[in-house]
Backbone as CSV, one residue per row, in Angstrom:
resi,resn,N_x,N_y,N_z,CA_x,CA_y,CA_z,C_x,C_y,C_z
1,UNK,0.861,-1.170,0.000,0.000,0.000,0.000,0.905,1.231,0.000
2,UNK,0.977,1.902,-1.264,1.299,3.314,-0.756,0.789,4.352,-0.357
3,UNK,1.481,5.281,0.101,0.869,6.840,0.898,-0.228,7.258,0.494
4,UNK,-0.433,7.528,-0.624,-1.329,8.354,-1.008,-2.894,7.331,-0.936
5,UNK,-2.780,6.176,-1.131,-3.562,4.987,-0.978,-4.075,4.734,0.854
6,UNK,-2.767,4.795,1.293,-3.051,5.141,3.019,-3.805,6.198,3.508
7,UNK,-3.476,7.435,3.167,-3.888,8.615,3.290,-5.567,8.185,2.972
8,UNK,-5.873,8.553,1.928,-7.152,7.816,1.551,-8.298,7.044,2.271
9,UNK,-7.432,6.102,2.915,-7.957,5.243,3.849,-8.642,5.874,5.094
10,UNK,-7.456,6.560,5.564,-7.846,7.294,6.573,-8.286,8.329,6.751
11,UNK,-8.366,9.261,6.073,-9.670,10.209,5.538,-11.064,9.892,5.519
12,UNK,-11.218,8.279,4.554,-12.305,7.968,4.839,-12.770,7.495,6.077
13,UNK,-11.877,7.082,6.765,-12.474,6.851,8.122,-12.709,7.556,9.568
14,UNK,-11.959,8.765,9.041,-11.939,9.919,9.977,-13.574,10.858,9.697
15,UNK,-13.839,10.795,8.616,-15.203,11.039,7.925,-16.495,10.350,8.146
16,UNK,-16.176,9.234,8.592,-17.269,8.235,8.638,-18.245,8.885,10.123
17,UNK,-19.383,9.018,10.025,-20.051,9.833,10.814,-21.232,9.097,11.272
18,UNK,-21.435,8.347,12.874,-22.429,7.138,13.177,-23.087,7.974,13.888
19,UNK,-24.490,8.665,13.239,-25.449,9.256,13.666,-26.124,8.352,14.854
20,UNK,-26.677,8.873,16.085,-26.879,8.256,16.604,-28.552,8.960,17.730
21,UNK,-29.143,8.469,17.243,-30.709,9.067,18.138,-30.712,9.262,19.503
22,UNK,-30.911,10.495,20.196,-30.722,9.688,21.963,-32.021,9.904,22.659
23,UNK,-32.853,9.098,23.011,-34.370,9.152,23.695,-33.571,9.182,24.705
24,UNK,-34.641,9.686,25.961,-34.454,10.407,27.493,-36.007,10.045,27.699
25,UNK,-35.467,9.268,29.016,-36.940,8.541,29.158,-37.168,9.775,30.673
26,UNK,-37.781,10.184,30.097,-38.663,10.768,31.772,-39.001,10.417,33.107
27,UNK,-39.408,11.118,34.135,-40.209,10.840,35.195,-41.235,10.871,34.594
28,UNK,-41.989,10.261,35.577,-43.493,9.960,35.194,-44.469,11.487,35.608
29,UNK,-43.964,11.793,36.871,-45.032,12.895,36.739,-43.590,14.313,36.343
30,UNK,-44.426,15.612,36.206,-43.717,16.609,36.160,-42.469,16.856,37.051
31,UNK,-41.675,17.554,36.789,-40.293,17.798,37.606,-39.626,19.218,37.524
32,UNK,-38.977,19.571,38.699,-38.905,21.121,39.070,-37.445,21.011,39.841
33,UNK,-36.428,21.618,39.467,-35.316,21.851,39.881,-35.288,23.641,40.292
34,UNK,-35.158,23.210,41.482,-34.845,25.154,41.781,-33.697,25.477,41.542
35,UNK,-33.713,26.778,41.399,-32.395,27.239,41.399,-31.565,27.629,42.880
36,UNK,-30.423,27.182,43.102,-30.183,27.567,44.642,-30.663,28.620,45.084
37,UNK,-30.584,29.636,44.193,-30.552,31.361,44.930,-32.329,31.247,44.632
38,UNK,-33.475,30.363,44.216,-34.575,30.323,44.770,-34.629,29.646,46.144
39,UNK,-34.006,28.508,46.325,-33.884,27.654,47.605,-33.638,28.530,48.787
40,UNK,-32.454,29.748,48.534,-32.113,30.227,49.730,-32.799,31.559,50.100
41,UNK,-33.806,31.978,48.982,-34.544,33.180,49.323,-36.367,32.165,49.956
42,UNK,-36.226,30.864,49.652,-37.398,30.341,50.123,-37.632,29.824,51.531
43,UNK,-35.682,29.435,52.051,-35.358,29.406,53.252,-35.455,30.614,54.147
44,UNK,-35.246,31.795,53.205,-35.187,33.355,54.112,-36.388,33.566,54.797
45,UNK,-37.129,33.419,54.052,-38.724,33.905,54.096,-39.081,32.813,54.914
46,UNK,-38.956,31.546,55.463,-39.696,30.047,56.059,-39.235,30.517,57.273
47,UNK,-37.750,31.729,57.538,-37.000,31.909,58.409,-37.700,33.134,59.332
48,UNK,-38.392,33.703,58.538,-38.346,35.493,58.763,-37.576,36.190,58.377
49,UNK,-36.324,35.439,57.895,-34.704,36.199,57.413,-35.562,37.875,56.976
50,UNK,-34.331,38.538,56.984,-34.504,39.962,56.120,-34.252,39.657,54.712
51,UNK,-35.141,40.320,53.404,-35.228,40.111,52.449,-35.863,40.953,51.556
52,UNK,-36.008,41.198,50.543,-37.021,42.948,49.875,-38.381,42.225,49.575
53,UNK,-39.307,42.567,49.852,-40.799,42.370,49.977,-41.054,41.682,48.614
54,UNK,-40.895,42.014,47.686,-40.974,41.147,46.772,-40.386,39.906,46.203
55,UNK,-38.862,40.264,46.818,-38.539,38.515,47.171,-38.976,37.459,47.997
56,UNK,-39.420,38.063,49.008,-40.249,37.465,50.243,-42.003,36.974,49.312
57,UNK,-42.645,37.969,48.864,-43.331,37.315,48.111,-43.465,36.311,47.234
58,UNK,-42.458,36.509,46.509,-42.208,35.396,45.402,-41.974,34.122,46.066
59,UNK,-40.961,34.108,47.001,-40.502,32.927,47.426,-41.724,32.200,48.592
60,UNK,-42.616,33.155,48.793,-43.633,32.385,49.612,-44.040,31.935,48.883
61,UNK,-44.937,32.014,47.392,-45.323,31.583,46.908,-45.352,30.793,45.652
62,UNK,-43.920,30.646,45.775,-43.377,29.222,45.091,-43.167,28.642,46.013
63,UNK,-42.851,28.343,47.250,-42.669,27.456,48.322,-44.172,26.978,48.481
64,UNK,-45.362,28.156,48.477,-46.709,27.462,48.802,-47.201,26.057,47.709
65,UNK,-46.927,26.947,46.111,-47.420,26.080,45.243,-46.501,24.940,44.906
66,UNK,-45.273,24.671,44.837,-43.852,23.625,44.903,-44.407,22.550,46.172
67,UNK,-45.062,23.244,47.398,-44.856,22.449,48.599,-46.283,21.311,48.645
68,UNK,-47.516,22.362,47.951,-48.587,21.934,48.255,-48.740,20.546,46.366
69,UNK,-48.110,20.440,45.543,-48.207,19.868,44.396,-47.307,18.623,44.949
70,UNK,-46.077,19.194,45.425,-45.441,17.840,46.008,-45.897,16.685,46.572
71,UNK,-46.263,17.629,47.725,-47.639,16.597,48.562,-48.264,16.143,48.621
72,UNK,-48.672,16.530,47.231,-50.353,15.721,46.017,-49.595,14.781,45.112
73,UNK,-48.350,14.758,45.120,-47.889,13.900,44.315,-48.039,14.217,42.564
74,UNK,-48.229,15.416,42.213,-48.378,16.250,41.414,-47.010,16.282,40.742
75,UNK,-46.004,16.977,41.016,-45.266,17.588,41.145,-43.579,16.985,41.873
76,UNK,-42.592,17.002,41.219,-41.533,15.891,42.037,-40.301,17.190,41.700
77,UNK,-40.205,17.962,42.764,-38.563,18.540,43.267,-37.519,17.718,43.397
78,UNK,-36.404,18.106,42.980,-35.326,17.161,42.809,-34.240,17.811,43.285
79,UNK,-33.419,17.395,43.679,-31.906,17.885,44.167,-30.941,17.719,43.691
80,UNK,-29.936,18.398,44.230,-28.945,18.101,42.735,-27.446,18.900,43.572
81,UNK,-26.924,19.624,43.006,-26.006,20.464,44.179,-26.057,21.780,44.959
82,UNK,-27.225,21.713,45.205,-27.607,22.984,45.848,-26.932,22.937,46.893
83,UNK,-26.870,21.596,48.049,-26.317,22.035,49.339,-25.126,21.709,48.936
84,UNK,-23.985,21.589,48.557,-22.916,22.380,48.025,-22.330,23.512,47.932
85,UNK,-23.694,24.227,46.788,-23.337,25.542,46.505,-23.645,26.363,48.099
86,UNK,-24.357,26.027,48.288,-24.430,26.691,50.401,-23.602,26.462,51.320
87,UNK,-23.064,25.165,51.147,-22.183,24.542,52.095,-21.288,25.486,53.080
88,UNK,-20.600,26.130,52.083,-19.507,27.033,52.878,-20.156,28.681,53.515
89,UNK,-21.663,28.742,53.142,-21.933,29.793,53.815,-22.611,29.796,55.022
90,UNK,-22.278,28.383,55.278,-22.862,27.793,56.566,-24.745,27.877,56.749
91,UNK,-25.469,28.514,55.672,-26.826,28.488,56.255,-27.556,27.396,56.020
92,UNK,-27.501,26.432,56.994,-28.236,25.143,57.472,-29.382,25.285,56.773
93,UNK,-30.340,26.468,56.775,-31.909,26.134,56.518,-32.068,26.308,55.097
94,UNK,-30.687,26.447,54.163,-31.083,25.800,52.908,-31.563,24.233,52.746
95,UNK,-30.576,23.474,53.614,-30.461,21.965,53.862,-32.166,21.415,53.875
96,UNK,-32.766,22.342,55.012,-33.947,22.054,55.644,-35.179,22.111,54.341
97,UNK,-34.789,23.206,53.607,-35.490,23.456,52.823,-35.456,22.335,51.455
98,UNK,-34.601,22.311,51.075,-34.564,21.444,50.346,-35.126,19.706,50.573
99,UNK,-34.785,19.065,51.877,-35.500,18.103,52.361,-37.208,18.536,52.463
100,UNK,-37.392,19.500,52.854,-38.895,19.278,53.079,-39.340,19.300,51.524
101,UNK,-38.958,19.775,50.328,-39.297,20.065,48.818,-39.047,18.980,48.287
102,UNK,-37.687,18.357,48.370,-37.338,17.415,47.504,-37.974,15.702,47.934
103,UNK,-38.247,15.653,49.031,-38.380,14.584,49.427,-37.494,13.288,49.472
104,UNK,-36.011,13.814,49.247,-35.014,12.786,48.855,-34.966,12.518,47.625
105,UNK,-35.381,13.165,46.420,-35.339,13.015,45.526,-33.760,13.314,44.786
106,UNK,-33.073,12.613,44.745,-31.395,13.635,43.886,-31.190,12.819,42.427
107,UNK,-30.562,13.697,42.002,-29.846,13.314,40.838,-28.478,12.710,41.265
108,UNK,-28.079,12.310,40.512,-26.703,11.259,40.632,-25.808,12.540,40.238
109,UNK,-24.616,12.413,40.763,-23.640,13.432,41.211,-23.643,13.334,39.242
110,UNK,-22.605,15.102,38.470,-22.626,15.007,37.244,-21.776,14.076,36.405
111,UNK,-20.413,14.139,37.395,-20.052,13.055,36.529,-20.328,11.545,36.699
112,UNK,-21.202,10.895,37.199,-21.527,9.504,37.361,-22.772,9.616,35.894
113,UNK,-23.468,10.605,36.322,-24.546,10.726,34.959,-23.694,10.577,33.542
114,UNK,-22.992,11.554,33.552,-21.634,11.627,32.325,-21.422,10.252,31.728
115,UNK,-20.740,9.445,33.172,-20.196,8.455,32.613,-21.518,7.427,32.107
116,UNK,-22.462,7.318,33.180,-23.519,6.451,32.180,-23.669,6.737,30.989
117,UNK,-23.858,8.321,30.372,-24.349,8.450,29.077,-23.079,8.159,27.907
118,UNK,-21.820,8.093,28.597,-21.254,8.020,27.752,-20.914,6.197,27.581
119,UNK,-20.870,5.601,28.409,-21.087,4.289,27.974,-22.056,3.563,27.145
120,UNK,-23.764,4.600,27.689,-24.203,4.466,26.266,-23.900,4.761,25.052
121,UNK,-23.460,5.713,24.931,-23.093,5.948,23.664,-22.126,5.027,23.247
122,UNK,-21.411,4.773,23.762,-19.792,4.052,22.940,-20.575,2.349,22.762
123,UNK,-21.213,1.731,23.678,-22.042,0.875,23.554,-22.627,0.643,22.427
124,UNK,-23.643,2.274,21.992,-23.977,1.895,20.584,-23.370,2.106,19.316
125,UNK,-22.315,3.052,19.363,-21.340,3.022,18.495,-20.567,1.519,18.190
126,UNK,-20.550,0.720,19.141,-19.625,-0.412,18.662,-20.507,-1.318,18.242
127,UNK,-22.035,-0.914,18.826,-22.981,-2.335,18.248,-23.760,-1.621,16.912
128,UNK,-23.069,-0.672,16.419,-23.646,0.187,15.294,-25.052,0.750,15.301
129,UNK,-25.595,0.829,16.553,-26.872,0.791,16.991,-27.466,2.278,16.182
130,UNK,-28.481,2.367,15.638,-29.183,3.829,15.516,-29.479,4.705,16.636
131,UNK,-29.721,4.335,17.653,-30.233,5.258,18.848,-30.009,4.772,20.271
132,UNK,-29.772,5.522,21.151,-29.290,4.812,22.628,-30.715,5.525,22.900
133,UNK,-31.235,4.846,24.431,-31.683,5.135,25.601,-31.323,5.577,26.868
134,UNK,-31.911,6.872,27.647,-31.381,7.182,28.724,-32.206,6.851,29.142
135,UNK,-32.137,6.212,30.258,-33.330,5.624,31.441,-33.248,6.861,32.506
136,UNK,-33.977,7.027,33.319,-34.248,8.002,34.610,-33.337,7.683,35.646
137,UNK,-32.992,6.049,35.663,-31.829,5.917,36.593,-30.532,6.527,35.966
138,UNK,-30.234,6.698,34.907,-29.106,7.295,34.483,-29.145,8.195,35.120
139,UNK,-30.129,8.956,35.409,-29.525,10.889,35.982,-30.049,10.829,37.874
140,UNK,-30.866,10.064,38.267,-31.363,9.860,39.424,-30.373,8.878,40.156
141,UNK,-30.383,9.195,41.635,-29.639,8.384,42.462,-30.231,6.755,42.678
142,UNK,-32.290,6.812,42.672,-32.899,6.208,42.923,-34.066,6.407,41.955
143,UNK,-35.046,5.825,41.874,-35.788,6.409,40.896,-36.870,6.785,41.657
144,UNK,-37.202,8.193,40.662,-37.731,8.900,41.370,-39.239,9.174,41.552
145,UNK,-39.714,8.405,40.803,-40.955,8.103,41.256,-40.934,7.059,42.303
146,UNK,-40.202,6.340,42.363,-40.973,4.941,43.708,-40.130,5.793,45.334
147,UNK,-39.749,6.694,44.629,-38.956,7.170,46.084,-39.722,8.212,46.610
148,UNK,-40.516,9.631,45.587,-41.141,10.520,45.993,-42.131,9.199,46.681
149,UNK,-43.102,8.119,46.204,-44.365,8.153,46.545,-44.103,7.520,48.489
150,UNK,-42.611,6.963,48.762,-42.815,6.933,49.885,-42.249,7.601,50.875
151,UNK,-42.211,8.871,50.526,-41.973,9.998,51.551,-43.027,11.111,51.961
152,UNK,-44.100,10.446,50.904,-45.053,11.975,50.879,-45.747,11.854,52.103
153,UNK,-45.761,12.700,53.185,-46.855,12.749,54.275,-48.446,12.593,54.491
């Protein structure tokens, strides 16, 4: 084989492009990730903390409607790294807050999710597959429907 015959070769295979579909299988009911800096203005207000009246509003009443859908099983809050991002500012009643919302609900730390999706993928790349599946356990610690339904009060 010469160069230019090699070359060739490998062009074409550097080119070769394995399209690949990716379905994301859902929770079953709806799902709501706060944003920390909602978590910790929803803790302010649960607190009395000081806060500007309209943050205090808002956050009552996403805490009312988040708290009261949860509870109905409506509605599934999820966790993720919020108490992290708080961790070092020491305010505990993010923690609190988030347990009473989430119900233990978390996502699997990012890179464990990462690595599942990427084993799918390489999985179907080698079995030439058209499309992978993400299951809900891929991004959940537990799944999160059989876990919300036995925490709800």
């Amino acid at each position: 084989m010469d160069t230019q015959e090699a070359l060739s070769r490998d062009e074409t295979a550097a080119g070769d492009v394995l399209h690949i579909a990716v379905q994301i299988q859902r929770p079953a009911r709806p799902t709501i990730w706060p944003d920390t800096s909602v978590l910790i203005k929803i803790a302010r207000a649960r607190a009395g903390r000081r806060q500007s009246k309209i943050d205090r509003k808002r956050a009552e009443e996403i805490d009312r409607i988040v708290t009261t859908k949860v509870r109905e099983g409506r509605l599934q809050c999820i966790e993720s790294d919020q108490r992290h991002e708080v961790r070092e500012s020491g305010f505990e009643l993010v923690s609190d807050t988030i347990e009473s919302l989430a119900l233990g609900i978390r996502l699997r730390p990012a890179i464990e999710a990462r690595h599942y999706q990427f084993t799918a993928g390489m999985k179907a790349h080698l079995a030439n597959a058209p499309e992978i599946t993400l299951r809900t356990s891929d991004f959940f610690a537990e799944d999160p429907d059989d876990r919300a339904g036995t925490d709800r009060p």
